[in-house]
N, C-alpha and C positions, 0 to 999 in steps of 0.2 A: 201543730199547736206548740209542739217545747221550742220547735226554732223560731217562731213565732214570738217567743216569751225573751229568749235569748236577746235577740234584737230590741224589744222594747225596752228592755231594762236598762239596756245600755246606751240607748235611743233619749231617755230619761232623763240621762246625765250628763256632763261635760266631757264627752269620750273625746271630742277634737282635740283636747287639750295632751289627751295624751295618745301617741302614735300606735300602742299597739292595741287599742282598745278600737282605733281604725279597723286596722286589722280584721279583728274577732264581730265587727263591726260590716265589713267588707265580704267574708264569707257566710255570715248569717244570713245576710238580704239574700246575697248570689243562690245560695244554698234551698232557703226559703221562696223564691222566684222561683226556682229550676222545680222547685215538688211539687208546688202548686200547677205549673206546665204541665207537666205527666202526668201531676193527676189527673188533669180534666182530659188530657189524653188518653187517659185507660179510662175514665168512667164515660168517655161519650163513645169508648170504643172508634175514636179515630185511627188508629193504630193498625186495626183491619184492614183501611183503605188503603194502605201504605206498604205492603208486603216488601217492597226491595228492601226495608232498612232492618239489619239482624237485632231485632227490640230486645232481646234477651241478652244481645254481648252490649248494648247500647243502657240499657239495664245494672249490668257489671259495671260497665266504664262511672258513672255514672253514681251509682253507689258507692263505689270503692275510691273516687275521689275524691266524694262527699266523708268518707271515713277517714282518710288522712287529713283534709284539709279543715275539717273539723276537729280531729284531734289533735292537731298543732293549735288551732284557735282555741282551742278549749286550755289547755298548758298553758298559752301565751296570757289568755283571760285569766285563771288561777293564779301564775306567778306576778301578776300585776295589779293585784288588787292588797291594797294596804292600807291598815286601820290609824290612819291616822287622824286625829281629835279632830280637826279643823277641817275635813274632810266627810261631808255629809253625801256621798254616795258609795260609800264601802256595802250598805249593805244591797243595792242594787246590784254592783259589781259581785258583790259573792251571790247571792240569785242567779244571774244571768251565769256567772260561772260552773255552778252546782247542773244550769238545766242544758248547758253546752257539752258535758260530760254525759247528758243522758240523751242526748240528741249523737252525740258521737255513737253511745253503745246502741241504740238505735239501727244509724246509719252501719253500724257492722252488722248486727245482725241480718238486717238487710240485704247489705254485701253476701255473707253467706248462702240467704237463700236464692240469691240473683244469680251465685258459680253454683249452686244445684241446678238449678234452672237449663242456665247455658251447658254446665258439662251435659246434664242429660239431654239435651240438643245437639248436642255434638257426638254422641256415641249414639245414635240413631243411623 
């Protein structure tokens, strides 16, 4: 739902005009695609049918890409949003900035319990 928000907000606005708003634009959709995939993937329990693929380090990779790659998008959103008078989508821009910071810490916490996950598969 936050990266959901993230993307509309700046979906709202004239983000083509400016390139790094692409950007934080480009990893929101990818990002918000990719969860929505896995989700229905663990809630129809497809996953079960599929034993060869390590879901746990697949999980990791996964997470922890979504944590860097959203926390550069979230910095690059932040340091590109400016109040300027003639400028009627600043406060979109700071929205979508404020909920891409919370979708980052999110995607870490995440991250972390995905390396509990895996290391405790792996010391098995």
């Amino acid at each position: 739902v936050l990266g959901l928000l993230v993307w509309t907000l700046i979906a709202g606005t004239e983000y083509f005009l400016y390139p790094a708003f692409g950007w934080v634009m480009f990893v929101a959709v990818f990002y918000w695609v990719l969860t929505v995939f896995f989700l229905i993937i663990y809630m129809t329990m497809t996953y079960t049918r599929i034993p060869q693929v390590p879901w746990t380090m697949v999980g990791l990779c996964f997470n922890g890409s979504a944590f860097v790659l959203y926390l550069i998008a979230a910095i690059v959103d932040a340091s590109s949003v400016t109040k300027d008078l003639a400028n009627h989508n600043y406060n979109s821009w700071a929205a979508s900035s404020f909920f891409a910071f919370l979708v980052t810490s999110c995607y870490a916490g995440n991250t972390y319990f995905s390396f509990i996950s895996w290391r405790s598969r792996t010391l098995q």
